[in-house]
C-alpha positions in Angstrom: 0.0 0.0 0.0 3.0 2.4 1.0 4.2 1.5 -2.5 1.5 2.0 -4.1 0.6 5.3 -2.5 4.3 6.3 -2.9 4.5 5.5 -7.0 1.2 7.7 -7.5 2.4 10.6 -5.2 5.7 10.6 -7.4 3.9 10.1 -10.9 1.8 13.0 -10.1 5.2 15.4 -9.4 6.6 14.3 -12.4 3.3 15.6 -14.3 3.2 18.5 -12.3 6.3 19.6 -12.9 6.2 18.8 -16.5 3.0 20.6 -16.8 4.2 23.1 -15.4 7.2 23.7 -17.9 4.8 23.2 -20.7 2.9 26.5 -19.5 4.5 30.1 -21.1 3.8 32.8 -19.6 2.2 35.5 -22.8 4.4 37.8 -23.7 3.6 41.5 -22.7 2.8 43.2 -24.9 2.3 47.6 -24.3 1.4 50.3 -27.1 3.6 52.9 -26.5 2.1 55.7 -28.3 -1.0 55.2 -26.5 1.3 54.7 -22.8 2.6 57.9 -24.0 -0.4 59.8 -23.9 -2.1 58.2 -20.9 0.8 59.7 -18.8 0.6 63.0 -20.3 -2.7 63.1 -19.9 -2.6 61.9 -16.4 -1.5 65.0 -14.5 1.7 63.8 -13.5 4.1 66.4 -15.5 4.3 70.4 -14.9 6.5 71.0 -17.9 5.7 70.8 -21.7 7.0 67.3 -23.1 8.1 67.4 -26.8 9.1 63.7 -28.6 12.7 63.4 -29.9 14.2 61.3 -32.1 15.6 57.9 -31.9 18.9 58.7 -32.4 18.5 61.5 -29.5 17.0 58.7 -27.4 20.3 56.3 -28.1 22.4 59.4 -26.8 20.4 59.3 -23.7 19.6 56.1 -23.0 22.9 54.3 -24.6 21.5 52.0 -26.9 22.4 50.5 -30.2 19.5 50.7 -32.7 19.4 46.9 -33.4 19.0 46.5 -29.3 15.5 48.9 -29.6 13.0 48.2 -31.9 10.4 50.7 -30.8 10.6 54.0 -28.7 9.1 56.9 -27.7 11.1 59.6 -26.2 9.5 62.9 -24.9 11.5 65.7 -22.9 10.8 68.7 -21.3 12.0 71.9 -22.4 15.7 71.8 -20.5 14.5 73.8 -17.3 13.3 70.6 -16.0 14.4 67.2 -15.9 10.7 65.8 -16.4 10.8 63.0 -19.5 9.2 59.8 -20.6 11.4 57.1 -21.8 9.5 54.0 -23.5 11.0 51.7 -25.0 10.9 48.2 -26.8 14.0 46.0 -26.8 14.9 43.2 -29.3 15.9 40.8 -26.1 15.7 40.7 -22.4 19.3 41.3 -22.7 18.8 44.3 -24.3 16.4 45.5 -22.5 18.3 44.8 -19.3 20.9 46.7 -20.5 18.9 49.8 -21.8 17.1 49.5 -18.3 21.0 50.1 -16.5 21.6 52.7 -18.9 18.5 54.5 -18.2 19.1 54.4 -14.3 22.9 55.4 -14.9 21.2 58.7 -16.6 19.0 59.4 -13.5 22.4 59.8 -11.8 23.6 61.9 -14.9 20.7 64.7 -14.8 21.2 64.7 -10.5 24.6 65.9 -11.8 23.6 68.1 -14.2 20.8 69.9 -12.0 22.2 70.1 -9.0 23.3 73.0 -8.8 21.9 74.3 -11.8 17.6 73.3 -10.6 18.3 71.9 -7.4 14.5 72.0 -7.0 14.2 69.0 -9.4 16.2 66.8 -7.3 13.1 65.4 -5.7 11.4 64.6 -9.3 14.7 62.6 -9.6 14.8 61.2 -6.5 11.1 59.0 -7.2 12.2 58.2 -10.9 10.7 55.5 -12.1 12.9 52.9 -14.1 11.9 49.4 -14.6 11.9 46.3 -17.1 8.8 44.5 -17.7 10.2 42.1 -20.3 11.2 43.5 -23.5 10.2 47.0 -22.6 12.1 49.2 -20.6 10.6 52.5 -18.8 12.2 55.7 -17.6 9.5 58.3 -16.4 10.7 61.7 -14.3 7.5 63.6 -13.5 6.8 65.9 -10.8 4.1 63.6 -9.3 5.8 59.9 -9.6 2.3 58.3 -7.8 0.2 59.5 -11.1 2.6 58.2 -13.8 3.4 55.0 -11.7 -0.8 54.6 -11.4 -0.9 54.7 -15.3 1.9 52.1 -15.8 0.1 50.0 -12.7 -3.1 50.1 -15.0 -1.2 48.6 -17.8 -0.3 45.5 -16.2 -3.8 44.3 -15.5 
Protein backbone atom coordinates (compact mmCIF):
# COMPACT_ATOMS: atom_id res chain seq x y z
CA UNK A 1 0.00 0.00 0.00
CA UNK A 2 2.99 2.45 0.97
CA UNK A 3 4.21 1.51 -2.53
CA UNK A 4 1.46 1.98 -4.08
CA UNK A 5 0.58 5.29 -2.47
CA UNK A 6 4.28 6.30 -2.89
CA UNK A 7 4.46 5.49 -7.00
CA UNK A 8 1.22 7.66 -7.50
CA UNK A 9 2.38 10.63 -5.17
CA UNK A 10 5.74 10.55 -7.37
CA UNK A 11 3.87 10.14 -10.92
CA UNK A 12 1.80 12.98 -10.11
CA UNK A 13 5.23 15.40 -9.42
CA UNK A 14 6.57 14.26 -12.41
CA UNK A 15 3.26 15.58 -14.29
CA UNK A 16 3.24 18.54 -12.34
CA UNK A 17 6.29 19.57 -12.92
CA UNK A 18 6.19 18.82 -16.46
CA UNK A 19 2.99 20.61 -16.83
CA UNK A 20 4.19 23.12 -15.35
CA UNK A 21 7.19 23.70 -17.91
CA UNK A 22 4.79 23.16 -20.67
CA UNK A 23 2.93 26.55 -19.46
CA UNK A 24 4.51 30.07 -21.12
CA UNK A 25 3.82 32.79 -19.59
CA UNK A 26 2.24 35.49 -22.83
CA UNK A 27 4.43 37.75 -23.72
CA UNK A 28 3.57 41.52 -22.67
CA UNK A 29 2.81 43.22 -24.86
CA UNK A 30 2.26 47.62 -24.30
CA UNK A 31 1.36 50.28 -27.10
CA UNK A 32 3.57 52.89 -26.45
CA UNK A 33 2.11 55.69 -28.26
CA UNK A 34 -1.03 55.23 -26.53
CA UNK A 35 1.32 54.72 -22.79
CA UNK A 36 2.60 57.94 -23.98
CA UNK A 37 -0.42 59.80 -23.88
CA UNK A 38 -2.09 58.22 -20.92
CA UNK A 39 0.77 59.73 -18.76
CA UNK A 40 0.64 63.01 -20.25
CA UNK A 41 -2.69 63.08 -19.94
CA UNK A 42 -2.58 61.92 -16.36
CA UNK A 43 -1.54 65.01 -14.55
CA UNK A 44 1.72 63.82 -13.46
CA UNK A 45 4.06 66.43 -15.55
CA UNK A 46 4.28 70.45 -14.90
CA UNK A 47 6.49 71.03 -17.92
CA UNK A 48 5.69 70.77 -21.72
CA UNK A 49 7.04 67.33 -23.15
CA UNK A 50 8.09 67.40 -26.81
CA UNK A 51 9.11 63.72 -28.58
CA UNK A 52 12.67 63.37 -29.89
CA UNK A 53 14.24 61.29 -32.12
CA UNK A 54 15.58 57.90 -31.90
CA UNK A 55 18.93 58.74 -32.37
CA UNK A 56 18.49 61.50 -29.46
CA UNK A 57 17.00 58.71 -27.40
CA UNK A 58 20.29 56.30 -28.05
CA UNK A 59 22.37 59.44 -26.76
CA UNK A 60 20.43 59.31 -23.66
CA UNK A 61 19.60 56.14 -22.98
CA UNK A 62 22.90 54.34 -24.63
CA UNK A 63 21.55 52.00 -26.91
CA UNK A 64 22.37 50.50 -30.24
CA UNK A 65 19.46 50.69 -32.70
CA UNK A 66 19.45 46.93 -33.45
CA UNK A 67 18.99 46.54 -29.35
CA UNK A 68 15.54 48.89 -29.63
CA UNK A 69 13.01 48.17 -31.91
CA UNK A 70 10.38 50.74 -30.76
CA UNK A 71 10.58 53.96 -28.74
CA UNK A 72 9.12 56.90 -27.72
CA UNK A 73 11.08 59.60 -26.21
CA UNK A 74 9.47 62.86 -24.89
CA UNK A 75 11.51 65.65 -22.90
CA UNK A 76 10.85 68.66 -21.26
CA UNK A 77 12.03 71.92 -22.37
CA UNK A 78 15.69 71.80 -20.47
CA UNK A 79 14.48 73.84 -17.28
CA UNK A 80 13.34 70.61 -15.98
CA UNK A 81 14.42 67.20 -15.86
CA UNK A 82 10.70 65.77 -16.45
CA UNK A 83 10.81 63.02 -19.51
CA UNK A 84 9.21 59.79 -20.62
CA UNK A 85 11.37 57.11 -21.82
CA UNK A 86 9.49 54.00 -23.48
CA UNK A 87 11.02 51.74 -25.04
CA UNK A 88 10.88 48.20 -26.77
CA UNK A 89 14.04 46.00 -26.84
CA UNK A 90 14.90 43.19 -29.33
CA UNK A 91 15.92 40.79 -26.09
CA UNK A 92 15.72 40.70 -22.35
CA UNK A 93 19.33 41.30 -22.70
CA UNK A 94 18.84 44.26 -24.31
CA UNK A 95 16.38 45.47 -22.47
CA UNK A 96 18.31 44.81 -19.25
CA UNK A 97 20.94 46.67 -20.54
CA UNK A 98 18.86 49.76 -21.77
CA UNK A 99 17.05 49.47 -18.34
CA UNK A 100 20.97 50.11 -16.51
CA UNK A 101 21.58 52.69 -18.94
CA UNK A 102 18.48 54.54 -18.19
CA UNK A 103 19.10 54.40 -14.33
CA UNK A 104 22.85 55.42 -14.89
CA UNK A 105 21.22 58.72 -16.59
CA UNK A 106 19.05 59.37 -13.53
CA UNK A 107 22.41 59.80 -11.75
CA UNK A 108 23.64 61.92 -14.91
CA UNK A 109 20.70 64.68 -14.76
CA UNK A 110 21.18 64.68 -10.53
CA UNK A 111 24.58 65.85 -11.76
CA UNK A 112 23.59 68.10 -14.16
CA UNK A 113 20.81 69.86 -12.04
CA UNK A 114 22.25 70.08 -8.97
CA UNK A 115 23.31 73.02 -8.81
CA UNK A 116 21.89 74.29 -11.84
CA UNK A 117 17.61 73.29 -10.56
CA UNK A 118 18.27 71.90 -7.36
CA UNK A 119 14.49 72.04 -6.97
CA UNK A 120 14.22 68.99 -9.36
CA UNK A 121 16.24 66.83 -7.32
CA UNK A 122 13.09 65.40 -5.68
CA UNK A 123 11.43 64.58 -9.34
CA UNK A 124 14.74 62.56 -9.62
CA UNK A 125 14.84 61.16 -6.47
CA UNK A 126 11.09 58.99 -7.17
CA UNK A 127 12.22 58.23 -10.93
CA UNK A 128 10.66 55.46 -12.13
CA UNK A 129 12.92 52.87 -14.06
CA UNK A 130 11.92 49.42 -14.63
CA UNK A 131 11.87 46.30 -17.05
CA UNK A 132 8.80 44.48 -17.74
CA UNK A 133 10.16 42.11 -20.31
CA UNK A 134 11.16 43.53 -23.48
CA UNK A 135 10.22 46.97 -22.62
CA UNK A 136 12.12 49.23 -20.59
CA UNK A 137 10.58 52.53 -18.78
CA UNK A 138 12.19 55.74 -17.57
CA UNK A 139 9.46 58.30 -16.40
CA UNK A 140 10.69 61.72 -14.30
CA UNK A 141 7.55 63.56 -13.49
CA UNK A 142 6.76 65.94 -10.83
CA UNK A 143 4.14 63.59 -9.34
CA UNK A 144 5.76 59.92 -9.61
CA UNK A 145 2.31 58.27 -7.77
CA UNK A 146 0.17 59.53 -11.14
CA UNK A 147 2.61 58.22 -13.81
CA UNK A 148 3.37 55.00 -11.68
CA UNK A 149 -0.80 54.59 -11.38
CA UNK A 150 -0.87 54.66 -15.27
CA UNK A 151 1.95 52.15 -15.77
CA UNK A 152 0.06 49.99 -12.73
CA UNK A 153 -3.14 50.12 -14.98
CA UNK A 154 -1.20 48.61 -17.81
CA UNK A 155 -0.27 45.53 -16.20
CA UNK A 156 -3.75 44.34 -15.48
Amino acid sequence: MKRVSLGLLIACMIVGVFSGCAQKTKAVEFDLESLSSQLQDSGAFSDFLSPVSKEIAASFYGFEDADVTQCVVLCSTGATTEEIGLMKCSSEEAAAKVAANAAARVETQRAIYESYAPGEMPKLDDAIVTQNGLYVFYIVSADYTKAQAVLDSQNK
